[in-house]
Backbone bond lengths (Angstrom), bond angles and torsions (degrees), N, CA, C in turn:
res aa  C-N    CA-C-N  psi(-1)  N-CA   C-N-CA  omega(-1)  CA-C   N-CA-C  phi
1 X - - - 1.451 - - 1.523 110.47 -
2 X 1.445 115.59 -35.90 1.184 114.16 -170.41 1.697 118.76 -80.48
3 X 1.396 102.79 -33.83 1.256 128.57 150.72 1.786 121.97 -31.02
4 X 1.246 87.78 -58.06 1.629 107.14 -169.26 2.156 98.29 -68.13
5 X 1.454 93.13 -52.97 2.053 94.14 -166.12 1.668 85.34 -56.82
6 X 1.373 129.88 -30.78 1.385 100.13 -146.91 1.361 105.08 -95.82
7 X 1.108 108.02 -9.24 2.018 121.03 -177.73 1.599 92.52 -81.33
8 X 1.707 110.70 -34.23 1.763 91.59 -175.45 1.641 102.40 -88.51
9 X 0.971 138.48 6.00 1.468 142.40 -173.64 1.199 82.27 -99.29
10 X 1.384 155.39 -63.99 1.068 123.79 -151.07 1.425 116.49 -65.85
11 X 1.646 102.23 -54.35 1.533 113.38 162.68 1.466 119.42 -12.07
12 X 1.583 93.73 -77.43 1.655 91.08 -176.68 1.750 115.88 -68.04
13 X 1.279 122.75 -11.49 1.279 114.91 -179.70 1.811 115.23 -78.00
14 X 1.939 93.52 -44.55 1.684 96.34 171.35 1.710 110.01 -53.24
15 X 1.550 108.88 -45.19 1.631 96.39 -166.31 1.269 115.29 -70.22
16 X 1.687 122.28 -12.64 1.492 95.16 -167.10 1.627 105.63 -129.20
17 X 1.234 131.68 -162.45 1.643 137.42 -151.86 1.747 83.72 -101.31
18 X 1.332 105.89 159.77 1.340 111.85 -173.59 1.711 79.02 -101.49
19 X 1.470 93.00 136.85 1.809 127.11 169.52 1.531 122.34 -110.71
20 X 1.333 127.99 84.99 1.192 108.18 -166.40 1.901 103.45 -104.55
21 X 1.465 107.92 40.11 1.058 100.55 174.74 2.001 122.98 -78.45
22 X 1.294 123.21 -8.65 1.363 140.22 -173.80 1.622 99.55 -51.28
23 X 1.588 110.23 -178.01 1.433 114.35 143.99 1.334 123.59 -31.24
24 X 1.214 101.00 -72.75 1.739 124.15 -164.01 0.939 124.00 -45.03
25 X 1.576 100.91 -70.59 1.490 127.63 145.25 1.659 129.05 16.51
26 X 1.909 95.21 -86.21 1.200 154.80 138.96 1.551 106.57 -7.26
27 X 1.171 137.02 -90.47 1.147 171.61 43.13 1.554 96.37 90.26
28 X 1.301 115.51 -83.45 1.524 113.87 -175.62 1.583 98.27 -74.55
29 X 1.533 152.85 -36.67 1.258 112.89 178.27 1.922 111.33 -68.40
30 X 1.135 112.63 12.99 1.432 106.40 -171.59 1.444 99.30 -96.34
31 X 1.442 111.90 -17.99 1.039 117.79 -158.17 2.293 103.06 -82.73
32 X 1.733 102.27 152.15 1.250 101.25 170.74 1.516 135.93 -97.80
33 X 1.483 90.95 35.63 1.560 91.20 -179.03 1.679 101.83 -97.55
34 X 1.594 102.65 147.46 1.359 114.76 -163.21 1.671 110.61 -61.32
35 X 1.174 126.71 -19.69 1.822 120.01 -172.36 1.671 97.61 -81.56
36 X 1.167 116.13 -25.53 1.269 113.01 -166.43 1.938 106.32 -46.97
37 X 1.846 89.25 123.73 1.363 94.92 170.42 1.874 114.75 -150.41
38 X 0.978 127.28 138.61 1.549 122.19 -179.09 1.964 103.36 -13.76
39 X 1.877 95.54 -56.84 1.725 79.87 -154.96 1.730 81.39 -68.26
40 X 1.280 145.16 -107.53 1.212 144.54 -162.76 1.785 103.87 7.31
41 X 0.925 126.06 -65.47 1.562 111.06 177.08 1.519 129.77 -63.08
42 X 1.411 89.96 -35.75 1.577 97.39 162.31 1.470 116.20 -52.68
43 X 1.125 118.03 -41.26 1.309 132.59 -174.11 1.806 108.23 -47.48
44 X 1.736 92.91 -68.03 1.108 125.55 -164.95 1.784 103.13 -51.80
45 X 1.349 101.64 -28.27 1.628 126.95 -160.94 1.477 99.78 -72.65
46 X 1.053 92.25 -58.95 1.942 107.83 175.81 1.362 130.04 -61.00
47 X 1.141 103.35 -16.83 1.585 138.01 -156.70 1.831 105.10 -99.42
48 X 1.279 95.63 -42.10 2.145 112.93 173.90 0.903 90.80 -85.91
49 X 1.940 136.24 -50.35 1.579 114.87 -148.17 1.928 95.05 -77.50
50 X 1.564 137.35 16.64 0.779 111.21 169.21 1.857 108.35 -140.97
51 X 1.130 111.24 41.29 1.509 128.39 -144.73 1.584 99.10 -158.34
52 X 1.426 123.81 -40.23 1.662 119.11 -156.64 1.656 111.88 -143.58
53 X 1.298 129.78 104.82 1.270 116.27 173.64 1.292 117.35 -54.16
54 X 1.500 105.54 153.25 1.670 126.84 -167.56 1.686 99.18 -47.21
55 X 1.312 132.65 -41.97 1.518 141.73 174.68 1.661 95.83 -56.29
56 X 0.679 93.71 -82.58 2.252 105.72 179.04 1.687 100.01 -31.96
57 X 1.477 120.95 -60.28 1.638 98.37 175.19 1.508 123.46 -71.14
58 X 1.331 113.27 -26.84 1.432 103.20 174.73 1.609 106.15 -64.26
59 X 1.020 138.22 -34.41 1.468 126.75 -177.95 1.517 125.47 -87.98
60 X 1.681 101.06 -16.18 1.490 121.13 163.59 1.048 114.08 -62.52
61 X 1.714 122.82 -41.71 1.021 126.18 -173.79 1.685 115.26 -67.40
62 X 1.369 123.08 -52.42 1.393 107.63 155.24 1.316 139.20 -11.67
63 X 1.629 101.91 -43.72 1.543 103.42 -169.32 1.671 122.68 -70.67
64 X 1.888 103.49 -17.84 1.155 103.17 155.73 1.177 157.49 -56.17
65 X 1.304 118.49 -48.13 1.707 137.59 128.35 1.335 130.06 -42.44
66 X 1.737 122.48 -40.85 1.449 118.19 153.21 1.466 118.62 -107.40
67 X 1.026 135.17 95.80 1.435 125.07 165.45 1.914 110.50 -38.40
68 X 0.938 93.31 -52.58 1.786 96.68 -172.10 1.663 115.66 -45.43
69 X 1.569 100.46 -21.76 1.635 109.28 -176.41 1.625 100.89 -67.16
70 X 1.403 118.80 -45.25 1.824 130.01 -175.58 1.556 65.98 -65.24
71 X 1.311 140.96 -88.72 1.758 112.64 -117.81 1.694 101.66 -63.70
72 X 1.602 115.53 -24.01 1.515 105.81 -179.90 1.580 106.22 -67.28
73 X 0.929 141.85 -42.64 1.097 158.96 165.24 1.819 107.26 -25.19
74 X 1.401 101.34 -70.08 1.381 117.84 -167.14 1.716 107.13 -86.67
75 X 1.469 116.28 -18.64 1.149 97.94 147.46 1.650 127.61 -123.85
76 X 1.248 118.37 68.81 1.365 152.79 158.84 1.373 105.88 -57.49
77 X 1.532 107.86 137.88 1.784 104.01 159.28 1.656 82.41 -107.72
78 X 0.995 157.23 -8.27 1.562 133.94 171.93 1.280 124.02 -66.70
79 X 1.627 104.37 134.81 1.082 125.25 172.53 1.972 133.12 -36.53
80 X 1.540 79.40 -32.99 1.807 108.39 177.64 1.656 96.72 -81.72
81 X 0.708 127.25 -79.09 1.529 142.55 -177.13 1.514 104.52 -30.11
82 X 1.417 114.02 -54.31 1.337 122.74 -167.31 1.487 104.25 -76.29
83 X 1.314 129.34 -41.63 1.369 105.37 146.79 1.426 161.83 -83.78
84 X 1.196 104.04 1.80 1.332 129.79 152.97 1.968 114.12 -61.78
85 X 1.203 93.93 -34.09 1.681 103.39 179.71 1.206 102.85 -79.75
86 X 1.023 131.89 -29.25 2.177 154.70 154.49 1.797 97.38 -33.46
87 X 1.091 71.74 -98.66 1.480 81.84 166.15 1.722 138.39 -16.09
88 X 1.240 101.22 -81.73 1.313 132.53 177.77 2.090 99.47 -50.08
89 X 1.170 101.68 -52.11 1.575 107.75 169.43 1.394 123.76 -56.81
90 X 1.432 121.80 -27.15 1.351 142.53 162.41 1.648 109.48 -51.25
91 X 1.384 86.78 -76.55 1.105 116.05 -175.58 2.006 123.21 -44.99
92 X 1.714 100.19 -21.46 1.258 117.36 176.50 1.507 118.98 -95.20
93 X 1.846 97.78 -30.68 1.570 100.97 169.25 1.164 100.75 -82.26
94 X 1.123 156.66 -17.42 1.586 150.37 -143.98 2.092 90.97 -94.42
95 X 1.641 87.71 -61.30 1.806 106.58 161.06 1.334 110.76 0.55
96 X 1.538 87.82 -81.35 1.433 108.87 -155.50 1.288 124.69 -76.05
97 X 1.412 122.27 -35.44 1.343 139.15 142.80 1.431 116.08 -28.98
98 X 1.492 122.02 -37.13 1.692 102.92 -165.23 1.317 96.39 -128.35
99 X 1.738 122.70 -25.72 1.888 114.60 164.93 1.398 121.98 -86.19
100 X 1.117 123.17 -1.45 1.224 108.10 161.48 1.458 122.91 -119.74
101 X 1.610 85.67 82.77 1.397 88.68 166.46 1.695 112.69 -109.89
């Protein structure tokens, strides 16, 4: 399965224009880490809209501006939290697999 999202993420990421209008998007060009660039967020953008419900990036998106929000997150005993951290981990290997190339 995991195999499969990330072979079609690439697909759709090679075929189309990087969009970094989303949360994420959003979010990481605001963000001050030095790679940050339109296509890289675009990437990242494309990458949630098929990896993270619209709820999951708005709160993902936080984690850019606060790191400390992921560590509450990641160390959660909730049930909600803990899959969202599921998620969100997907969503970072899936990332990394198809934007950094």
């Amino acid at each position: 399965m995991q195999t499969t999202l990330t072979l079609a993420a690439l697909a759709l990421v090679l075929g189309a224009a990087p969009a970094a209008a989303g949360t994420i998007g959003q979010a990481c060009l605001r963000s001050d880490r030095q790679a940050v660039s339109r296509a890289v967020c675009g990437c990242l953008q494309q990458v949630a809209d098929m990896t993270l419900r619209n709820a999951d990036q708005r709160r993902v998106a936080r984690f850019f501006a606060d790191p400390e929000e992921a560590q509450k997150v990641r160390n959660s005993t909730s049930e909600r939290d803990n899959a969202l951290w599921q998620r969100y981990r997907n969503f970072g290997a899936t990332a990394e697999a198809v934007c950094a190339r």
